[in-house]
Structures are given as C-alpha cells and as structure tokens.
N, C-alpha and C positions, 0 to 999 in steps of 0.2 A: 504494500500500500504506500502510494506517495505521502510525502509531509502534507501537501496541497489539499487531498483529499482528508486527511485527517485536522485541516483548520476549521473551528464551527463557523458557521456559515453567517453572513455578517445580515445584521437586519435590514431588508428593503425598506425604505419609506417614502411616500408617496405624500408632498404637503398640495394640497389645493384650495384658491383664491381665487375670486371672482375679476378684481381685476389687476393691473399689474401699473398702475401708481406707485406711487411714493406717500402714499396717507397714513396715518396708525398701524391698519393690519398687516399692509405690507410689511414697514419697516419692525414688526413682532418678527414676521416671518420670517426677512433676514435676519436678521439677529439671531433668532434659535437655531437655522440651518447653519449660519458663520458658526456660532457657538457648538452644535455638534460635528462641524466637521471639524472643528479647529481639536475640540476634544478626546472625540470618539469616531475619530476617520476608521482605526483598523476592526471597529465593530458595527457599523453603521452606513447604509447607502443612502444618499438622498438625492432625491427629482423633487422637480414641483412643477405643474401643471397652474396656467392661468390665462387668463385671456388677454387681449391684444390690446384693450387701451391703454394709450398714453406709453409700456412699457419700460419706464425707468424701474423698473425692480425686476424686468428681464433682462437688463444690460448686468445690474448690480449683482447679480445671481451667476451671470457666466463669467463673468471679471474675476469670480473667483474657484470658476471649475461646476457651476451647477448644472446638468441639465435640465434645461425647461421648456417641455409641454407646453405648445401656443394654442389656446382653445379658441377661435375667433367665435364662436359663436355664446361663448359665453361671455354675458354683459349683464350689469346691474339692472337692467330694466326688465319686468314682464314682458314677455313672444314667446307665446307658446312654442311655434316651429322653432326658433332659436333655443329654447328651453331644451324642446325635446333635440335638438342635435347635438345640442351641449352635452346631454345626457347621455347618448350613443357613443360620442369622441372619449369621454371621461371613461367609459364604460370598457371602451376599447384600450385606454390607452393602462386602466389598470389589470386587464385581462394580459396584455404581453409583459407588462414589466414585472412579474413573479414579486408583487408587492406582501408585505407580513402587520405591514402600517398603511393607512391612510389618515391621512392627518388634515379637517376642513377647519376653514376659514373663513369669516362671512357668512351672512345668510342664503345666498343665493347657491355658494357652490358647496353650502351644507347641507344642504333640502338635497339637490340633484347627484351632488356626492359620496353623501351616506349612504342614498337609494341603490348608486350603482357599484359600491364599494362591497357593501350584505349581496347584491344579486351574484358580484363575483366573488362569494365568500372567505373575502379578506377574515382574518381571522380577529383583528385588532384596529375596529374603527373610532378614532376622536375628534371632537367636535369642539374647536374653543369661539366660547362666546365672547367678542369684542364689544361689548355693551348690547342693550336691547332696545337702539333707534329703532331699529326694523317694525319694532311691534309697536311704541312708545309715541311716535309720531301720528298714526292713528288712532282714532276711538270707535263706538260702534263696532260695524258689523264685520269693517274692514280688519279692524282689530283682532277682533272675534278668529276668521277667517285663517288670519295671520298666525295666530297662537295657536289653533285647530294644525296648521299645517308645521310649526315648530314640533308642537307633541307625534303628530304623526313622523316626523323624521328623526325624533328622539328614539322610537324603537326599532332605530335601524344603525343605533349607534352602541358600543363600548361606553364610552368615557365622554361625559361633557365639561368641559375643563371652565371655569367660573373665574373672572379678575379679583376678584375679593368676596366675601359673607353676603354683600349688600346684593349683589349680582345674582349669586344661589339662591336668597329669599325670592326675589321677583318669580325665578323659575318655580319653585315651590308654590308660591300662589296661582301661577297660570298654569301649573299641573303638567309644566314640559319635563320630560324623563322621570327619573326617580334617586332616591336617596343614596342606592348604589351606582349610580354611574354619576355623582358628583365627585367632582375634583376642583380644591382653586390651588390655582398657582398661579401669584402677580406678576406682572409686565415685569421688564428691564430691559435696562439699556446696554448698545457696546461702552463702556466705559470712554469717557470725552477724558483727550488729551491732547497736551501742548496745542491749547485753545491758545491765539492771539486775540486778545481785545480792542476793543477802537473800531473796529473795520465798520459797523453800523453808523456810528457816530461822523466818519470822518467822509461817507457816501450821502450823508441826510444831512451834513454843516451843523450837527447838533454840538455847543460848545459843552464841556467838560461839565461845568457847575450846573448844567440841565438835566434832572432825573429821566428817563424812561422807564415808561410803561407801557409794557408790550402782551402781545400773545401770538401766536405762531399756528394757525387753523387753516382751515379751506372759510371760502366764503359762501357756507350753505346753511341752511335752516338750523341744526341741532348746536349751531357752533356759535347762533344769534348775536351777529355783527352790530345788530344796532343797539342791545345795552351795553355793547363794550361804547358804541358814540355816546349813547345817550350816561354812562358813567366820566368817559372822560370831559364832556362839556358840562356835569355838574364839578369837577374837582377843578377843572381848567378858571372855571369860575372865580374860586378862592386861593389859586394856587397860581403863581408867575414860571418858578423854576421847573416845569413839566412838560413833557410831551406825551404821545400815545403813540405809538405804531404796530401796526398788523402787518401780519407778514402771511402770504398766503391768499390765492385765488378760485376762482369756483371749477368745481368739477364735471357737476351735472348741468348748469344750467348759469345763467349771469342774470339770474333778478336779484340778486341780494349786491352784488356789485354797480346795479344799476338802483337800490335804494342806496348805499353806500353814498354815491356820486349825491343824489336829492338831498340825501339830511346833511352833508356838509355846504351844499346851493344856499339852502335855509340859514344855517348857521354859520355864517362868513367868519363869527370870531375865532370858529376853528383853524379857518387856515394857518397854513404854516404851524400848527399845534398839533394834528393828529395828519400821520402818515400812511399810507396804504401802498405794501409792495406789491407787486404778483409771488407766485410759488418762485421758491427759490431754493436750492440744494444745496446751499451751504446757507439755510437757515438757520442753522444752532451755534454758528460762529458768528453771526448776525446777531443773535440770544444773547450771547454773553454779555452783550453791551447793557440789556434792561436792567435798569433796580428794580422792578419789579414784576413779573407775571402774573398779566391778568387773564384767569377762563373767563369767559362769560356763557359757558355751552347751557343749552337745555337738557340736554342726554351726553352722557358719555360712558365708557368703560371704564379701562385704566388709561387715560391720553399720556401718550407717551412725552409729548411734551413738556407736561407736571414732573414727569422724571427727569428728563435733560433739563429744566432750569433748576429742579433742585442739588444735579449731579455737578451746577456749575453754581451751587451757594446763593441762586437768588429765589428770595421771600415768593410764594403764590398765595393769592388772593383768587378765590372760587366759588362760584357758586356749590350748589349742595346737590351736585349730581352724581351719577357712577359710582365708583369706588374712592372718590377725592377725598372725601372725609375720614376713610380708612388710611390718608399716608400724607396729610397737614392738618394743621389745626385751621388754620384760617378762609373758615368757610362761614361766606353769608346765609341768611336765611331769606332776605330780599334786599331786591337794590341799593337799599338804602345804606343797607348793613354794610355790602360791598365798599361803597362809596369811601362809609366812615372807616374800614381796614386800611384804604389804598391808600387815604391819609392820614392815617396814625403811622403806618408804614413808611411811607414816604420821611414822616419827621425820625423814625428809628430803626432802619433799616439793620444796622449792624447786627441790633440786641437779639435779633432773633437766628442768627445762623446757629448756636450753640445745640437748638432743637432739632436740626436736619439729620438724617437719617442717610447711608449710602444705601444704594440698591446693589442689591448680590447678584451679579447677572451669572457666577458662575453655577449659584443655587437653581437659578432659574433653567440653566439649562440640564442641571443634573435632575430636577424633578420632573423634565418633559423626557428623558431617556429611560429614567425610569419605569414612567408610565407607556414607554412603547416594548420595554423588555417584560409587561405584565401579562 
C-alpha cells in the first residue's frame, strides 16, 4: 500500500453565496476560507460557488488559490426560471465535486442550497444566518410566506450557525429549525495591520483638530442613511469641530442615494459638513481616520464593520439592532439617545478604549472547522 493511499482523506467543502460583492457576507466568507486554508490546508479543500454580480470576492478568492463556481443565474432577486436554474447548476456543480460540507450563505443560496445539497446527500449541510433583513423588512403575509419558506429549508439542513443569542431567539420565535441544529459562532475579522492614518482626512481637506464621524454601509434601506443625516444635522447644530462621512454606495437600486442628494438640497448648512463617498476597497484604511463610528442600521447581524473600527480602537455609537449590543455598550434606544452618545463621545473619546475587546479570529475559524469535522 502506498503512503498516499494511507493519508485520510482531506474534507471537501463547498461554501455558497448569492452574490459575489464585497458586502458583510462576502467579506465573512473570505475570511473563514483565508483562515482555513491558511490553517488547515493539509486537512481541508475549499471551493465556493456564487454568482456573477459585481465579482470582487471572485477576484479576492482566486488571488489566493480558491476555486470559484460562477453561478450566473443566481441573483438576489425572485425569477422563478432563474431560481430554478440556479438550483440545477448548484445541484450539479455539488454532485461532481465529491463535497463532505456544504456550507450557505444568504438567504437566497440557502433556500436553493440546502435543497440541493440533502437531494445530493451531502452528509454535512450548514446554514449561517447573517442577520434576518430577509424576513424583518416585511410584515404580513409576505412575512408570513418568508418564515414558512426559512422553516421549510431548515429541514434540509445540519447546522444553523447564529451571530450571537439575540439572532437564535428571533429563530426560536419564528419556529425556523430547532434546538439541535443551533450553533452561534460571532463574526471576525482578518486582523488590521500596519494601518497608515491621515489618508481620509488628507483626500476630504479635513484639518487635524476636526473630529469624524463616520460609518462605512451600502446605501440601502436596512443600513437607513437618512438618520445617520438626520443625526449629524442635529449635532452639527451645537457642535463647530465635526464632520460626518459615509463611505459606501447602493447595490440594488439608487433611491436612497437619490434621497441622500434631496435632504442635503434642503439643508444647505450641511454642506461641506457631511460627506458621501461611493464603495471603496480600501474602506477600512479610510476608517481609521473616524473618532467615531456611527451605525444607524435598522436590521443587522454581526456588521463587520463594528468589528474593524473596534479592531482599530475607535468608540461605536449604535442603534439597538442584530447582535450590536452583545459586543458594545453604547447602544441607543432612539434617536435621541444616539444623538446624546455621539456627543458625550465626541467631548471623551479616549476614556472609553480601556472597555474594547479584540476579536479572536483565530477562535472563529477553529469553531467553523470544527463544526465541518462533526
């Protein structure tokens, strides 16, 4: 018997994402592939399968040796026919590659994923939920419909992996999967280093003694652009030494960048006060420059964002979504509250770094390998 044949046989894993952005889930996604190949190369195969928009996390992925599955017909939006093709490609593409993992991501390629991962009895399917916009965003019937069709694709999964406690109760109340196939394991990040500062500052002519106050989103509905406006022109009010900038453009659609443009027409005092970039990929070295990160989401998961400013020491000020409250203290209850952080904050920014916390990102990948070796 050869040595070769007596090596056990390294784990397939198969991760799939609906689309292939550079938003939250993607950037989870690289990170735990970097992280297990960096780790667990000689026990461990990974692919990942996604669809064709936009593609910056298909470049990011083969940059470093991954292969990646291009599903074009799978996209964030309902089409049936696109649906079901999606569902055929994925189906196919896990029937050749002798997968032992399938690992979803998103809603869209967790429904169709799951489904066709059990038909090819993969033996080991996991489902991580990156917040619950999906269902949270409607009410009624649509709602209704939505959580019908989460619970039906929970019994076609192993493992539903949860960002925090707050994340698993919502599932508990909508009655999606059950007790044994919960798992939480929180975000993290690739650890930030030899970050240069200034570069925001010195592109935007903001002088040195000017605080920022930034957030770093897309510009779509759950990420609700206009009480980060509608907070910075009440502090801008009482406050000389400040600015705002977002950083970050729409995905799906540009009505929130065309309200964006209207409420700053309105409010001329803004100008020159609050900033608006497009998507940018060296976002988080742009970050570094804020004294403070502002969320304003209506829904989230764990945004990873909240980790990278806190992995570079600056204060978050949040509303009271997702899991935010599980990993700062300074979370409002309503606008107002916000308002009153950003400027208590502002006057003492230092006092509070002693409270931050690092993220374990090496924990984080040893708990996802775990759960693919169960």
């Amino acid at each position: 018997m050869s040595e070769a044949s007596t090596l056990p046989r390294k784990i397939r894993c198969l991760q799939i994402i609906t689309r292939s952005d550079w938003a939250g889930g993607q950037k989870v996604l690289y990170a735990l592939v970097k992280g297990l190949n960096d780790r667990y190369k000689n026990e461990i195969e990974i692919e990942v399968a996604c669809g064709k928009e936009n593609g910056i996390l298909i470049k990011e992925l083969e940059d470093i040796g991954i292969k990646v599955h291009v599903v074009p017909d799978l996209v964030r939006e309902i089409s049936l026919l696109k649906d079901l093709k999606a569902y055929y490609e994925l189906k196919k593409i896990i029937k050749q590659g002798n997968f032992n993992v399938v690992h979803l991501h998103s809603s869209k390629a967790g429904i169709l994923g799951r489904i066709a991962a059990k038909k090819c009895m993969i033996s080991n399917i996991i489902y991580t939920v990156h917040g619950w916009w999906s269902l949270e965003q409607y009410r009624g019937l649509k709602q209704s419909l939505l959580v019908f069709a989460e619970r039906f694709a929970a019994k076609y999964c192993d493992k539903i992996v949860f960002l925090c406690q707050r994340e698993k109760e919502k599932a508990k109340i909508w009655k999606i999967g059950n007790e044994k196939q919960y798992v939480v394991i929180p975000n993290a990040i690739i650890p930030i280093e030899n970050l240069v500062r200034g570069q925001l500052r010195v592109e935007l002519g903001i002088p040195k003694n000017v605080k920022i106050v930034g957030n770093v989103a897309r510009l779509d509905p759950p990420k609700n652009p206009i009480r980060f406006l509608s907070i910075a022109k009440e502090v801008i009010s009482k406050l000389n030494d400040v600015v705002f900038v977002w950083i970050g453009g729409s995905i799906v659609d540009d009505f929130y960048g065309q309200k964006v443009e209207e409420f700053l027409k309105i409010n001329k005092e803004l100008q020159d006060r609050v900033f608006f970039l497009p998507f940018r990929k060296d976002a988080v070295e742009l970050m570094a420059d804020f004294d403070i990160f502002l969320l304003t989401s209506d829904s989230e998961g764990m945004p990873l964002s909240v980790l990278e400013a806190r992995s570079l020491r600056i204060p978050v000020v949040s509303t009271n979504v997702g899991c935010v409250s599980e990993i700062i203290e300074m979370v409002g209850k309503s606008d107002s509250d916000i308002v009153n952080l950003v400027e208590e904050t502002l006057v003492d920014k230092d006092g509070l770094f002693a409270s931050m916390i690092e993220q374990n990102y090496n924990a984080f990948i040893d708990q996802y390998f775990r759960l693919y070796k169960w």
